[in-house]
C-alpha atoms as a printed R data frame, in Angstrom:
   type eleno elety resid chain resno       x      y       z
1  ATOM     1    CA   UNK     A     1 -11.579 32.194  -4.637
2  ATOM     2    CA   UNK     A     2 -12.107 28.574  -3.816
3  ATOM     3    CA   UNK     A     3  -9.840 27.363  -1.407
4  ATOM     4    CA   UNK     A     4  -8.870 23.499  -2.148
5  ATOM     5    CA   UNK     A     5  -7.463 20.827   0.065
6  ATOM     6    CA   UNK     A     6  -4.036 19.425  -0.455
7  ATOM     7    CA   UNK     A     7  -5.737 16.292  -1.676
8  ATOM     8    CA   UNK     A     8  -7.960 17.850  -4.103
9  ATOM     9    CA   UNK     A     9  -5.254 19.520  -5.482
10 ATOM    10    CA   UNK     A    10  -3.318 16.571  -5.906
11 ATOM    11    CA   UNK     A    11  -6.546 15.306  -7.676
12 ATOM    12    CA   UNK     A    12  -6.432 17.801 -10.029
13 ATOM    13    CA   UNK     A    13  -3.186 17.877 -10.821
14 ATOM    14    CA   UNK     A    14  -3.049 14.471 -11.949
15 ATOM    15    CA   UNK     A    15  -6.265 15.097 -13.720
16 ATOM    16    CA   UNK     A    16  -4.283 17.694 -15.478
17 ATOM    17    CA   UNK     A    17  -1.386 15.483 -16.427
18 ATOM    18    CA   UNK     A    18  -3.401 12.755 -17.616
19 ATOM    19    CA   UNK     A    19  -4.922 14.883 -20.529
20 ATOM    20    CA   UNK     A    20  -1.195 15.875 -21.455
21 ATOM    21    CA   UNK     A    21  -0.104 12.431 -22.063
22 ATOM    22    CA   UNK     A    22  -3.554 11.630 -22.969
23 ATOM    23    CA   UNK     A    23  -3.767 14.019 -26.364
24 ATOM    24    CA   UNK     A    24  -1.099 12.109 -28.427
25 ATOM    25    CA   UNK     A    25  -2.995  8.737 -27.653
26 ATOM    26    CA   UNK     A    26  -6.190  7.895 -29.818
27 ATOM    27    CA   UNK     A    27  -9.409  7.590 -27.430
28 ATOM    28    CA   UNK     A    28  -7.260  8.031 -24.121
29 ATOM    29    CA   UNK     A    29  -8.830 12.212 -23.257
30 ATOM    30    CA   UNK     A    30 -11.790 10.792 -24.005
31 ATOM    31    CA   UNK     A    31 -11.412  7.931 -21.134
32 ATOM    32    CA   UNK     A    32  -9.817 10.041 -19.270
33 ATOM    33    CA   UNK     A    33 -12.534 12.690 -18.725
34 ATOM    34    CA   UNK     A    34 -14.951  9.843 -18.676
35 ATOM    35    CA   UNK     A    35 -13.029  8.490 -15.322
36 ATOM    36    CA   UNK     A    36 -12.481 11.160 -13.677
37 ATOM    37    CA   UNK     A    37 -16.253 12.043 -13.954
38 ATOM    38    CA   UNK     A    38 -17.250  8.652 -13.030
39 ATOM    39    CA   UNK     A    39 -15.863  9.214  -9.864
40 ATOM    40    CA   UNK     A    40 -16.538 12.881  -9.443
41 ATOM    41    CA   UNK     A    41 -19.240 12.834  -7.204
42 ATOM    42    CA   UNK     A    42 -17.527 10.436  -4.760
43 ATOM    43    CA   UNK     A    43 -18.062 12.737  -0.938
44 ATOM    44    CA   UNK     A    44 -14.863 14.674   0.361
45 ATOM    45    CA   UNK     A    45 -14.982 12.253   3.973
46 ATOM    46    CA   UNK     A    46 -13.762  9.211   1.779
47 ATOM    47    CA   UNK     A    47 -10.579  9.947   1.860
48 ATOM    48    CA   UNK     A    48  -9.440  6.572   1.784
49 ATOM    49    CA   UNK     A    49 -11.147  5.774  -1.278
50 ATOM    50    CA   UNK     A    50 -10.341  9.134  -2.805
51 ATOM    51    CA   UNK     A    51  -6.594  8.090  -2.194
52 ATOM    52    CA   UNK     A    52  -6.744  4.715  -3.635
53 ATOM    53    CA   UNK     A    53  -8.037  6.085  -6.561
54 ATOM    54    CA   UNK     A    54  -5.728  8.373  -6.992
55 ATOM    55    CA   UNK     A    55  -2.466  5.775  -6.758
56 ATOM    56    CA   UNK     A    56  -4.572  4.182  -9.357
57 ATOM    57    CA   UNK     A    57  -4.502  7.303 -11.492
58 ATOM    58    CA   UNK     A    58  -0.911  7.152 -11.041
59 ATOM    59    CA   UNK     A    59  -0.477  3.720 -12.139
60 ATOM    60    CA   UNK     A    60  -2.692  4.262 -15.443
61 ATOM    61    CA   UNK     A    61  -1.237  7.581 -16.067
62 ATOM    62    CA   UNK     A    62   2.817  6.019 -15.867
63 ATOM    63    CA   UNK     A    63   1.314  3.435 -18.369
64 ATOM    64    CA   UNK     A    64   0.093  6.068 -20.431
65 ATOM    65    CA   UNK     A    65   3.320  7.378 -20.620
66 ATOM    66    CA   UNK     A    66   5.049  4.548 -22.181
67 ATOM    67    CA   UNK     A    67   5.768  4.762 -25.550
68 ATOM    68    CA   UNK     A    68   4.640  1.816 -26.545
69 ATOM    69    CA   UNK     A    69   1.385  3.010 -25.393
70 ATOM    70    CA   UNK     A    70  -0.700  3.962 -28.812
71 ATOM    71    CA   UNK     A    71  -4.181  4.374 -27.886
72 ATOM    72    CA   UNK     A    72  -6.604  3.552 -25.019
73 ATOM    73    CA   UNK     A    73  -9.963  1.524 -25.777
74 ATOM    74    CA   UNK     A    74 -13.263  0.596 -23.458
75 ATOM    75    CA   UNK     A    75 -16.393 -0.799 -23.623
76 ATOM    76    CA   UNK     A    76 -18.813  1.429 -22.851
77 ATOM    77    CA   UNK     A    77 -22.313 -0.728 -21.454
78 ATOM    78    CA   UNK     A    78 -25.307  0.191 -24.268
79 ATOM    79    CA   UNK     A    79 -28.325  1.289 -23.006
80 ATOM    80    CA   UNK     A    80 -30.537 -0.441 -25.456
81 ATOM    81    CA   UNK     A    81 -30.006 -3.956 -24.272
């Protein structure tokens, strides 16, 4: 069994909560999951960035959570241009 560090599990934890408040909003699992993997490979030793990101998280997932919240949108850059 894979032992984690107290900062990846906080990482995951508010990965987990994000998709929780995510499935009742249209297109939000689906930027969720596209976050998170953006930023996926990013190396254990930045823990400084890893933390930043992860008050972000926080920030995006509390506006998530307000109702008036209804869906989440992007742009997404095309690949054709």
């Amino acid at each position: 069994m894979v032992r984690h560090s107290r900062l990846q599990l906080h990482v995951l934890s508010l990965y987990r909560q994000c998709l929780r408040v995510a499935r009742d909003k249209p297109g939000a699992a689906d930027y969720v999951r596209s976050e998170f993997r953006k930023n996926a490979d990013i190396n254990k030793s930045e823990v400084m960035r890893i933390e930043h990101l992860v008050r972000r998280g926080q920030r995006q997932l509390e506006s998530l959570q307000k109702p008036t919240t209804t869906g989440v949108g992007f742009f997404q850059k095309d690949d054709n241009s």
